[in-house]
Every structure is written in C-alpha cells, then in structure tokens.
mmJSON file of the N, C-alpha and C atoms, coordinates in Angstrom:
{"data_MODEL":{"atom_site":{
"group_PDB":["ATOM","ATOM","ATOM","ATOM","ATOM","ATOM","ATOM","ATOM","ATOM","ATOM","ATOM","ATOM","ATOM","ATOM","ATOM","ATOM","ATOM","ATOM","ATOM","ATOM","ATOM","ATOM","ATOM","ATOM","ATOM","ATOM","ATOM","ATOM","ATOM","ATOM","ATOM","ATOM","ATOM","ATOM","ATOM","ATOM","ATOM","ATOM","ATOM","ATOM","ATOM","ATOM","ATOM","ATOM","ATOM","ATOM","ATOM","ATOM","ATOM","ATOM","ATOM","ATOM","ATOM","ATOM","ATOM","ATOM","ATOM","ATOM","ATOM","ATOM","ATOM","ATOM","ATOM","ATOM","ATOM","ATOM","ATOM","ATOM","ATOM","ATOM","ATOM","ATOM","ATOM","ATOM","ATOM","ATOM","ATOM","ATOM","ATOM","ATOM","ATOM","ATOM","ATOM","ATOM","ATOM","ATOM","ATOM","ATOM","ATOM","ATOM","ATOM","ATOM","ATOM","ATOM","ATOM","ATOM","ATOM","ATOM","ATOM","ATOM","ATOM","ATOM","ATOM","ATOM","ATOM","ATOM","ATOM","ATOM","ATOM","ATOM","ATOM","ATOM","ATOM","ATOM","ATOM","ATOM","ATOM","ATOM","ATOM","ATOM","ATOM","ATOM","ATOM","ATOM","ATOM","ATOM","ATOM","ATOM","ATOM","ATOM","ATOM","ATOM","ATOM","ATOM","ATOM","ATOM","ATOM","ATOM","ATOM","ATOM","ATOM","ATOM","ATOM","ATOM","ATOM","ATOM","ATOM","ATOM","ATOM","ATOM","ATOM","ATOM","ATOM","ATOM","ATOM","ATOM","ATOM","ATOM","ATOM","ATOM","ATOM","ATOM","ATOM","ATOM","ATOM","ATOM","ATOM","ATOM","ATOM","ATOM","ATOM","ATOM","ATOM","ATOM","ATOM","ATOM","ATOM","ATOM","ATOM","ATOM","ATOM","ATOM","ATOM","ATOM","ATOM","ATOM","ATOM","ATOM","ATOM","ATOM","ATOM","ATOM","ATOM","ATOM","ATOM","ATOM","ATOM","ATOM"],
"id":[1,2,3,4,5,6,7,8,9,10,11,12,13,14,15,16,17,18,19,20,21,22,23,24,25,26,27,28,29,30,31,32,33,34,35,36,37,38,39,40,41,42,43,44,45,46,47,48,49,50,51,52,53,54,55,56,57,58,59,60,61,62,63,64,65,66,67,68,69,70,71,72,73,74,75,76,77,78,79,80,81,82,83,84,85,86,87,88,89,90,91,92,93,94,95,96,97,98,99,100,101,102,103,104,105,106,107,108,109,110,111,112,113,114,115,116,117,118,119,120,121,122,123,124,125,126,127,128,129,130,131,132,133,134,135,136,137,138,139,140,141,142,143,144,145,146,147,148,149,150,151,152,153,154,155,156,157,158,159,160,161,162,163,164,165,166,167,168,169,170,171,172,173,174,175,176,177,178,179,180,181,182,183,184,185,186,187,188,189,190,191,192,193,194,195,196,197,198],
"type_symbol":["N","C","C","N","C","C","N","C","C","N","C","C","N","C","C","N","C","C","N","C","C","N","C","C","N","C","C","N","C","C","N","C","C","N","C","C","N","C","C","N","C","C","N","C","C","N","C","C","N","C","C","N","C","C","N","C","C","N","C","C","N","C","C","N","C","C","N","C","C","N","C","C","N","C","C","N","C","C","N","C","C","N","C","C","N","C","C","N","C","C","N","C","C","N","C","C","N","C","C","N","C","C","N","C","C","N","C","C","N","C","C","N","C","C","N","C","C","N","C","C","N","C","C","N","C","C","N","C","C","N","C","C","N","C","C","N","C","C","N","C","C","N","C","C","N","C","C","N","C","C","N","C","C","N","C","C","N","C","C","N","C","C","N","C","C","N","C","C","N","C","C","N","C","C","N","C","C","N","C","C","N","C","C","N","C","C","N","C","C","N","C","C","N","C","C","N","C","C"],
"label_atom_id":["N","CA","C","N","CA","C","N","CA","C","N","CA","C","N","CA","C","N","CA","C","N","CA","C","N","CA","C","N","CA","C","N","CA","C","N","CA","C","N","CA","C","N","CA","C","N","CA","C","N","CA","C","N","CA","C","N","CA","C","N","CA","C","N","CA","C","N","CA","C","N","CA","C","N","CA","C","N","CA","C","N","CA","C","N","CA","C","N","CA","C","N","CA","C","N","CA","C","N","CA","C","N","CA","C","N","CA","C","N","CA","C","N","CA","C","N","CA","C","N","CA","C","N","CA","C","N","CA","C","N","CA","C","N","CA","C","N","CA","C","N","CA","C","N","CA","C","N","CA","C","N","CA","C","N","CA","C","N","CA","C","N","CA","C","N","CA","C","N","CA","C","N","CA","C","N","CA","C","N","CA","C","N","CA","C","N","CA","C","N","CA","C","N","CA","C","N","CA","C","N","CA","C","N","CA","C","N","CA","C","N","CA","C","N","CA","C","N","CA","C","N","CA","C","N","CA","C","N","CA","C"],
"label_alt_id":[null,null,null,null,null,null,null,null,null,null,null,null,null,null,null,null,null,null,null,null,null,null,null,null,null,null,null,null,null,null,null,null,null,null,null,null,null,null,null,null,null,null,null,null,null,null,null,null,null,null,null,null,null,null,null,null,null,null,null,null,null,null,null,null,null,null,null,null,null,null,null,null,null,null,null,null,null,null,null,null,null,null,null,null,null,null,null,null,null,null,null,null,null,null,null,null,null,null,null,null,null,null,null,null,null,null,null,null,null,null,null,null,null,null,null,null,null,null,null,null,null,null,null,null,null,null,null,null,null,null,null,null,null,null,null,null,null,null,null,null,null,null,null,null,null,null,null,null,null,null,null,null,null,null,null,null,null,null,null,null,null,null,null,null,null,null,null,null,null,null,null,null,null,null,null,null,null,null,null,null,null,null,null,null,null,null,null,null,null,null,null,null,null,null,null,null,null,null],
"label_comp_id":["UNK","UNK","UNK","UNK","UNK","UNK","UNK","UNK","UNK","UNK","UNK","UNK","UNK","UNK","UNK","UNK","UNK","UNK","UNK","UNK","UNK","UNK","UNK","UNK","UNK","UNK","UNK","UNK","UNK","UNK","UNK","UNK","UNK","UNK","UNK","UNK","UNK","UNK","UNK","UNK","UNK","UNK","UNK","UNK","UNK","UNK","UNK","UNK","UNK","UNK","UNK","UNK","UNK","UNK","UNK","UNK","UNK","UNK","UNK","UNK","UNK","UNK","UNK","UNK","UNK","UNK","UNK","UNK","UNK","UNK","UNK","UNK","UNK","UNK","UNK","UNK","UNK","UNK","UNK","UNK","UNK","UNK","UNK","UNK","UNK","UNK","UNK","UNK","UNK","UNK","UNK","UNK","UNK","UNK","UNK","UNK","UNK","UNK","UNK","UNK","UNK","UNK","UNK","UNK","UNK","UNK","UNK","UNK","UNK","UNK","UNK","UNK","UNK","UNK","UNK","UNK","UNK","UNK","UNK","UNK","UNK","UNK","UNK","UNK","UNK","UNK","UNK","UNK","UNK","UNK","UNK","UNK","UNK","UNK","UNK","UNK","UNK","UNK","UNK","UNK","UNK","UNK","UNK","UNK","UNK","UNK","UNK","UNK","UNK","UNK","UNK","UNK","UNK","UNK","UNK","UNK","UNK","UNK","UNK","UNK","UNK","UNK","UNK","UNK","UNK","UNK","UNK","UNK","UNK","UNK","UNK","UNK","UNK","UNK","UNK","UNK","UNK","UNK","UNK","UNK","UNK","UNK","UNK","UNK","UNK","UNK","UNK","UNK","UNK","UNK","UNK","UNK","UNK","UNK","UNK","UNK","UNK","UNK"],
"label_asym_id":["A","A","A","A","A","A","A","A","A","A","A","A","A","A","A","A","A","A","A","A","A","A","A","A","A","A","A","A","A","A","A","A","A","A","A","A","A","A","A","A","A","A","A","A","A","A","A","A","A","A","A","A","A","A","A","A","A","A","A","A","A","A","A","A","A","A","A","A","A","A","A","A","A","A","A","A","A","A","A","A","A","A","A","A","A","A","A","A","A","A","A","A","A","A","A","A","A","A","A","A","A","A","A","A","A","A","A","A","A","A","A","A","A","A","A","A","A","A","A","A","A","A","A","A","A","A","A","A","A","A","A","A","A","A","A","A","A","A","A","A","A","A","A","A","A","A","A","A","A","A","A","A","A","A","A","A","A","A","A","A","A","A","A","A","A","A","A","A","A","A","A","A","A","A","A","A","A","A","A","A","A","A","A","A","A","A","A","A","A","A","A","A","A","A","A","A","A","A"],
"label_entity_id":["1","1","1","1","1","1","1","1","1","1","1","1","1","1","1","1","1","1","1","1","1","1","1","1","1","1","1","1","1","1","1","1","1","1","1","1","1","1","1","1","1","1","1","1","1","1","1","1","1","1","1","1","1","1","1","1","1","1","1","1","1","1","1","1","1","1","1","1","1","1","1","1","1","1","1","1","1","1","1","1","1","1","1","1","1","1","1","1","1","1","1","1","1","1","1","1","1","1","1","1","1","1","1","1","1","1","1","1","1","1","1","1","1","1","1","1","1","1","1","1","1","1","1","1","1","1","1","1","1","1","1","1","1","1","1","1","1","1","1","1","1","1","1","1","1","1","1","1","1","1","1","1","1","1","1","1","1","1","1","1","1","1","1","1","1","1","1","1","1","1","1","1","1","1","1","1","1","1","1","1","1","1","1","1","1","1","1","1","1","1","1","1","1","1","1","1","1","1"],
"label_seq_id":[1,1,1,2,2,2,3,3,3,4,4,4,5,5,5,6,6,6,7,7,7,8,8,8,9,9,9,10,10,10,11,11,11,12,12,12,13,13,13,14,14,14,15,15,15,16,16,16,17,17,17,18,18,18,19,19,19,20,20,20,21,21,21,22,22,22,23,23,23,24,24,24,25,25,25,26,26,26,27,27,27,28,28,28,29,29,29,30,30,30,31,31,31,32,32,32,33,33,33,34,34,34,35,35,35,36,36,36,37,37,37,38,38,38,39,39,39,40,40,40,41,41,41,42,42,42,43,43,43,44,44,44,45,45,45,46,46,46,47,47,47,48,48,48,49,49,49,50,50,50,51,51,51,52,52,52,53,53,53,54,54,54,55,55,55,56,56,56,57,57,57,58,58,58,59,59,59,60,60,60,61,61,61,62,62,62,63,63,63,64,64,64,65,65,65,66,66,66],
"pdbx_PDB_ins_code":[null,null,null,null,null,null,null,null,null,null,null,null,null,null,null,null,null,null,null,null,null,null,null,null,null,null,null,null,null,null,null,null,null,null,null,null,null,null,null,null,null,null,null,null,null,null,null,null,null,null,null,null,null,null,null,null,null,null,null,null,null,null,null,null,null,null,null,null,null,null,null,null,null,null,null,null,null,null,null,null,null,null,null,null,null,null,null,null,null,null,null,null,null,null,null,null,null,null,null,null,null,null,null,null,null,null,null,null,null,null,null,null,null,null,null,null,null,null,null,null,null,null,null,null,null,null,null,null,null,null,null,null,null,null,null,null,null,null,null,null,null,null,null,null,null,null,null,null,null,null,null,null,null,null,null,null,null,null,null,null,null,null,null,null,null,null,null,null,null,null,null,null,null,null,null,null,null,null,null,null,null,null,null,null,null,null,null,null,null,null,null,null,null,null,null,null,null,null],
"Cartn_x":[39.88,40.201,41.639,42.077,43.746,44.084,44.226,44.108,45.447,46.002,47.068,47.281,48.182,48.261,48.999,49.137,50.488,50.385,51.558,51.672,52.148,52.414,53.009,51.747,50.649,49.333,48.644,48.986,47.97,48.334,47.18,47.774,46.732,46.631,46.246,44.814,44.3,42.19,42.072,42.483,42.234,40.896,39.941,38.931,39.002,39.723,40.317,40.017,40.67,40.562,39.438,38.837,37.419,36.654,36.178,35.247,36.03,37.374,38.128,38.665,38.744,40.024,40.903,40.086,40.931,41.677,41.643,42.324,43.023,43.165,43.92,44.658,45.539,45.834,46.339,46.774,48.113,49.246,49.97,51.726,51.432,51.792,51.199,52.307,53.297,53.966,53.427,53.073,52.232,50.854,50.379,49.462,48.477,49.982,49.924,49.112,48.6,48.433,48.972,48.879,49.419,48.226,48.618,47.898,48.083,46.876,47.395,46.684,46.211,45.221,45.289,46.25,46.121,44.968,44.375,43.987,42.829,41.57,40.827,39.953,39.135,37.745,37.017,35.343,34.872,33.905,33.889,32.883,33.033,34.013,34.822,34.957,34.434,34.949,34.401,33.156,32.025,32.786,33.383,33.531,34.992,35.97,37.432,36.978,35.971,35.659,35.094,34.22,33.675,35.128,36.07,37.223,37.945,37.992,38.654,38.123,36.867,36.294,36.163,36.173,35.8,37.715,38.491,39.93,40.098,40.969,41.148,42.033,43.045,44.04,44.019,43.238,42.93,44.323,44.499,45.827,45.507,44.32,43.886,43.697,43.664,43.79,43.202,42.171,41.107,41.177,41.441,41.675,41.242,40.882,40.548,41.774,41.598,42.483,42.67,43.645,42.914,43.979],
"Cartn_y":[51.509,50.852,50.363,50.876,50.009,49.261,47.888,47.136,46.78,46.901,46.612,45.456,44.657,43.539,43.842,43.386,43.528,42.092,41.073,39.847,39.71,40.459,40.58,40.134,40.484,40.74,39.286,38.859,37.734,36.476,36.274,34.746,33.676,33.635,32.825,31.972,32.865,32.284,31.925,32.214,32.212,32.571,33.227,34.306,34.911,35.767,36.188,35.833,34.114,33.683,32.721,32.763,31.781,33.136,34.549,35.25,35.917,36.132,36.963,36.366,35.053,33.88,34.67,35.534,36.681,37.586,37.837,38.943,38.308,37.318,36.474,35.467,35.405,33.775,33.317,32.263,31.976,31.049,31.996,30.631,29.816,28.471,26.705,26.647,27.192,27.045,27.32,28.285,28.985,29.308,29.832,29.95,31.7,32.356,33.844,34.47,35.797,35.797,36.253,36.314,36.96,37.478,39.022,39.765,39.494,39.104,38.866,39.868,41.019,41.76,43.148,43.725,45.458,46.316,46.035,47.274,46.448,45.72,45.032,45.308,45.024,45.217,45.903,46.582,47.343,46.456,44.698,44.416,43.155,43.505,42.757,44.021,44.997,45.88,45.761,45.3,45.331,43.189,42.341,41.592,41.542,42.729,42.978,43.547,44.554,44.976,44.013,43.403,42.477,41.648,40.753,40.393,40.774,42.353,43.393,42.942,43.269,43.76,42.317,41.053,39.734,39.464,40.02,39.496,39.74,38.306,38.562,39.019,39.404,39.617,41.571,41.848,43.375,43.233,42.355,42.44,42.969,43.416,43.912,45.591,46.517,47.574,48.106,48.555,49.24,50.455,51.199,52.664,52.909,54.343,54.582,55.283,54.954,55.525,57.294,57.979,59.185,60.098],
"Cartn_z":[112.87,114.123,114.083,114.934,115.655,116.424,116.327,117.601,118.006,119.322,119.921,120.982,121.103,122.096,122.926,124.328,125.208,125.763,125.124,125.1,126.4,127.433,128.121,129.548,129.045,130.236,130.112,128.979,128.361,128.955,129.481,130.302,129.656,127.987,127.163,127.335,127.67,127.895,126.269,125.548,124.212,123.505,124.455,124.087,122.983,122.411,121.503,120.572,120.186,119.291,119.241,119.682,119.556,119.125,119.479,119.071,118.087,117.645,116.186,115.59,115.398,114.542,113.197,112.706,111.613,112.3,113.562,114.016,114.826,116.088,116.658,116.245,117.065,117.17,118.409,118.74,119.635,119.665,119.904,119.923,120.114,119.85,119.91,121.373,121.818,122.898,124.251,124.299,125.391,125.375,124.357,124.062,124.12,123.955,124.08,122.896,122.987,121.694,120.625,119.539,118.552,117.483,117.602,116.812,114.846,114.443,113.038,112.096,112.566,111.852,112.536,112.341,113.58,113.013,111.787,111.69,110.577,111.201,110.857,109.87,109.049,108.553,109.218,108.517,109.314,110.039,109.35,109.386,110.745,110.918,112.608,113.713,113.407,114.973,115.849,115.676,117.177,117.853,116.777,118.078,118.286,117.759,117.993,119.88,119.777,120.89,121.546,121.608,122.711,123.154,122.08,122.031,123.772,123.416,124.27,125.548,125.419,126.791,127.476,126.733,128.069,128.106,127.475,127.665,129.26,130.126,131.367,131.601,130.918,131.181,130.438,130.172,129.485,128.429,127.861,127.338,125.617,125.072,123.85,123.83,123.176,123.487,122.377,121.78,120.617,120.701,119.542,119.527,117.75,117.223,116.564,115.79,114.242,113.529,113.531,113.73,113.585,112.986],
"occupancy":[1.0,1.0,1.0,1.0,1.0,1.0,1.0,1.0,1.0,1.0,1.0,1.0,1.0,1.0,1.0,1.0,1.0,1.0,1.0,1.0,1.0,1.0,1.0,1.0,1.0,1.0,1.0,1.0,1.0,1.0,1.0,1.0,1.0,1.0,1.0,1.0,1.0,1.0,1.0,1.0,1.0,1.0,1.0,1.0,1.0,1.0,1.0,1.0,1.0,1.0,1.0,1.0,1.0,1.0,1.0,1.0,1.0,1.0,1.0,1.0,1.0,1.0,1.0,1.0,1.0,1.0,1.0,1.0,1.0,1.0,1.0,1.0,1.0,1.0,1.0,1.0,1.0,1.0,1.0,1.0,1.0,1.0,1.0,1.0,1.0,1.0,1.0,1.0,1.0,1.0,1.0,1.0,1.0,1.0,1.0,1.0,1.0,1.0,1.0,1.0,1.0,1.0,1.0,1.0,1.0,1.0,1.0,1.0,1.0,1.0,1.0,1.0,1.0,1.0,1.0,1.0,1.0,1.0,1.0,1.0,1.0,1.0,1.0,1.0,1.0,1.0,1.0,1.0,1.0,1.0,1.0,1.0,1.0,1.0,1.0,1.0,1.0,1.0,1.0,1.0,1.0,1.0,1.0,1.0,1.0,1.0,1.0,1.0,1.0,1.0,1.0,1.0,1.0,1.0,1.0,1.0,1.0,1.0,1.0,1.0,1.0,1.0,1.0,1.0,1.0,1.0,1.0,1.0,1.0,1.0,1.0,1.0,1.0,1.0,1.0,1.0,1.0,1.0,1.0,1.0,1.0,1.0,1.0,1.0,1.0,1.0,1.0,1.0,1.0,1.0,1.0,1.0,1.0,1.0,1.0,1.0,1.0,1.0],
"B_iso_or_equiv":[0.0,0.0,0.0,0.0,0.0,0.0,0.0,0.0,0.0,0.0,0.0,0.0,0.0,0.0,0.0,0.0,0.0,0.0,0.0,0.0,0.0,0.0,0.0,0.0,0.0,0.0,0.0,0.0,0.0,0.0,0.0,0.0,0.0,0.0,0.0,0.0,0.0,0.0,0.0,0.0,0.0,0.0,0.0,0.0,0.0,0.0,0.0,0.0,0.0,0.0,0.0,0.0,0.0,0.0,0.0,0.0,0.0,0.0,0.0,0.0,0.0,0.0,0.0,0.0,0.0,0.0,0.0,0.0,0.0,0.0,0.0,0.0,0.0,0.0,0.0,0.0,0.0,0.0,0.0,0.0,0.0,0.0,0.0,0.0,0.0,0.0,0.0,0.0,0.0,0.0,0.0,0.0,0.0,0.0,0.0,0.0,0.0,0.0,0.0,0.0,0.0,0.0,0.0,0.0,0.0,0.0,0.0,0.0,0.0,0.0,0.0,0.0,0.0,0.0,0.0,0.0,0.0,0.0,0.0,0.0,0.0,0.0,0.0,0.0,0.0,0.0,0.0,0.0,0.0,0.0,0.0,0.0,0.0,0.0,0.0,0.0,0.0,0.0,0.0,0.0,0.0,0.0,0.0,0.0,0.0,0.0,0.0,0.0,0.0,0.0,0.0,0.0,0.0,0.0,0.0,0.0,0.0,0.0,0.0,0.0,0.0,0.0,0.0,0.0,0.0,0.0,0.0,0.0,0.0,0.0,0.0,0.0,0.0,0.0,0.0,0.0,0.0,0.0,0.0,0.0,0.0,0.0,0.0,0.0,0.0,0.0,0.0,0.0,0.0,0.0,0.0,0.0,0.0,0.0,0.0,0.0,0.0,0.0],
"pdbx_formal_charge":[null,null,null,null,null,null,null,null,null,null,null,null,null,null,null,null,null,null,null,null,null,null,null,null,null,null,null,null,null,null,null,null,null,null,null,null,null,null,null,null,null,null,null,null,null,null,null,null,null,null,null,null,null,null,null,null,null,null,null,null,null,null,null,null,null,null,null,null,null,null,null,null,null,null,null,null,null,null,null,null,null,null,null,null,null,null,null,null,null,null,null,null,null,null,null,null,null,null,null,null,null,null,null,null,null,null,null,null,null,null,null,null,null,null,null,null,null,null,null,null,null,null,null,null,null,null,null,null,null,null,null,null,null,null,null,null,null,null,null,null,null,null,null,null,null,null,null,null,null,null,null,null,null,null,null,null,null,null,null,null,null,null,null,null,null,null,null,null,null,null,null,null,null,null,null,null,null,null,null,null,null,null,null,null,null,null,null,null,null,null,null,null,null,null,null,null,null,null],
"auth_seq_id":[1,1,1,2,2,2,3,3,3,4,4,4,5,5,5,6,6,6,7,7,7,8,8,8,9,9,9,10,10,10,11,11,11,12,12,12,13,13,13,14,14,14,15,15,15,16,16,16,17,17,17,18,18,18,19,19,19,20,20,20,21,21,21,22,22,22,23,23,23,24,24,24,25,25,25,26,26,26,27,27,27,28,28,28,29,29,29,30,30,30,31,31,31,32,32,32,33,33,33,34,34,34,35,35,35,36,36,36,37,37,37,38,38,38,39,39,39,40,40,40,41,41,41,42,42,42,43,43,43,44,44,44,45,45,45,46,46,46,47,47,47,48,48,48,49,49,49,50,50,50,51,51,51,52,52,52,53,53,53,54,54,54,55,55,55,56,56,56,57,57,57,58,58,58,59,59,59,60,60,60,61,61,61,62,62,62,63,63,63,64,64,64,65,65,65,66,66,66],
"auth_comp_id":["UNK","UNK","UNK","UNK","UNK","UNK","UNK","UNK","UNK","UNK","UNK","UNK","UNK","UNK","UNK","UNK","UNK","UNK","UNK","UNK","UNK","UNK","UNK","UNK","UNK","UNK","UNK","UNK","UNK","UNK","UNK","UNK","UNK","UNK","UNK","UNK","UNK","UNK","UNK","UNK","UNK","UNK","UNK","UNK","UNK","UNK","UNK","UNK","UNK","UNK","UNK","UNK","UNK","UNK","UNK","UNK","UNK","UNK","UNK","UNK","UNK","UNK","UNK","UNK","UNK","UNK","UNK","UNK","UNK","UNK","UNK","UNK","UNK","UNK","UNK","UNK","UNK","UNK","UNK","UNK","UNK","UNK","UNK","UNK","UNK","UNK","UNK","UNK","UNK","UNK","UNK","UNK","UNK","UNK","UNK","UNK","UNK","UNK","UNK","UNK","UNK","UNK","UNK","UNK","UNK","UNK","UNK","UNK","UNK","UNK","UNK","UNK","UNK","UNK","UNK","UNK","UNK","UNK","UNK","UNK","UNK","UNK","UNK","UNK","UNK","UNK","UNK","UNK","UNK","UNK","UNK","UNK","UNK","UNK","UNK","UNK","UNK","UNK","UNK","UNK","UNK","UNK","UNK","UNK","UNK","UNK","UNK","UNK","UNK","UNK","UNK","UNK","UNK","UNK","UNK","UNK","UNK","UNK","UNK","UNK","UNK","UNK","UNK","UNK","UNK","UNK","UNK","UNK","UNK","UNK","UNK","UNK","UNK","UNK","UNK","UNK","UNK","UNK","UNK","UNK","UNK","UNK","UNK","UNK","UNK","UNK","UNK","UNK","UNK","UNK","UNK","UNK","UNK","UNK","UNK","UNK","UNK","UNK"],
"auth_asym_id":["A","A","A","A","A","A","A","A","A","A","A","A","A","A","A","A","A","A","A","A","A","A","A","A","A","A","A","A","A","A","A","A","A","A","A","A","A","A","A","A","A","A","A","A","A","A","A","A","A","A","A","A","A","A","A","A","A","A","A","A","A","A","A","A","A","A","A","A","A","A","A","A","A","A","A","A","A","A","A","A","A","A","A","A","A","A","A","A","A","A","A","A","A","A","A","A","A","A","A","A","A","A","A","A","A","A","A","A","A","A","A","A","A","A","A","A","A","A","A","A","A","A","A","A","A","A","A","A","A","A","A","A","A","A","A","A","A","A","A","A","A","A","A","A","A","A","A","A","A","A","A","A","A","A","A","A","A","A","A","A","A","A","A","A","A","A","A","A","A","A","A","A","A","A","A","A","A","A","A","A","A","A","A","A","A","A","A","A","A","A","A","A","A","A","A","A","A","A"],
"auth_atom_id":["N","CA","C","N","CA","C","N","CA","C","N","CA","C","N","CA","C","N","CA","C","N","CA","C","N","CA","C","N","CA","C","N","CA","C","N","CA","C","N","CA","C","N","CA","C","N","CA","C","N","CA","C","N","CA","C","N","CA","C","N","CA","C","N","CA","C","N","CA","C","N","CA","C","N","CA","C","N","CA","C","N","CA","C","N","CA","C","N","CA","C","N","CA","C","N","CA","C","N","CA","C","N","CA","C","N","CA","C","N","CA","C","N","CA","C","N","CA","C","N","CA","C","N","CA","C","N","CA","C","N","CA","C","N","CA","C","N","CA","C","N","CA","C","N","CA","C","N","CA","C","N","CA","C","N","CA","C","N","CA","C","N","CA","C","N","CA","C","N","CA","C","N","CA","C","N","CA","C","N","CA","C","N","CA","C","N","CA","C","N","CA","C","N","CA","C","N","CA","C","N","CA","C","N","CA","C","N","CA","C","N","CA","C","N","CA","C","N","CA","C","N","CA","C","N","CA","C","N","CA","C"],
"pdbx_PDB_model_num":[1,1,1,1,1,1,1,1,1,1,1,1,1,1,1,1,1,1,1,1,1,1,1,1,1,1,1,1,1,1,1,1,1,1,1,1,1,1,1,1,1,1,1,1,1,1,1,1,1,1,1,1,1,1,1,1,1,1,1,1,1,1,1,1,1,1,1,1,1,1,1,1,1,1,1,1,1,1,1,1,1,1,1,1,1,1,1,1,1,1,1,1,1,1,1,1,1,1,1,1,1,1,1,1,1,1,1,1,1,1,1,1,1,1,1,1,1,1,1,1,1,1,1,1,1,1,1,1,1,1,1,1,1,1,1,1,1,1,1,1,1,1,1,1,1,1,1,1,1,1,1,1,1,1,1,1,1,1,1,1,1,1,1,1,1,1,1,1,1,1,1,1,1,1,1,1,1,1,1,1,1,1,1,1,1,1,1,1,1,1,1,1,1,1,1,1,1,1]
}}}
C-alpha cells in the first residue's frame, strides 16, 4: 500500500488522525495533515482506507504498490 496526501484539499477534520495516529498527524498551526507513514504496515490498511473514505475533504489517496 501507498498512501498519498494533498494538503492542499484538507480542511483539517482530523479524522485521519483519530482512526491512523501511526500514519497521520497534523500541523499544531492549522491543523493540516501530515503524512507520517507513506507506505504503512499490513496490519493498518483496512483503517488507512476507512481513514480515506470518511476524509471530507478526499484529501488521502490509497493505491497499491506495484
């Protein structure tokens, strides 16, 4: 798994980091996120994806190594 951010979409729900705290974080300024894990465990992919899918801002992006 490859996970990508676009800090750009993220308007800081901080979802993210309440269901991935190993794979998220966010700037203490804004509260954007910051990816701290691109390319996770196997044993985090199913909530990197949930992560994804409740983000409001679609600002997470899951793709497979290949």
């Amino acid at each position: 798994m490859k996970v990508s951010v676009d800090q750009e979409k993220c308007c800081g729900a901080g979802t993210c980091v309440l269901l991935a705290p190993d794979v998220f974080d966010q700037r203490d300024e804004d509260g954007i996120v910051v990816l701290l894990e691109p390319r996770p465990a196997e044993d985090l992919h199913e909530i990197v994806r949930e992560a994804a899918s409740v983000c409001p801002g679609s600002a997470i992006s899951v793709g497979e190594d290949g």
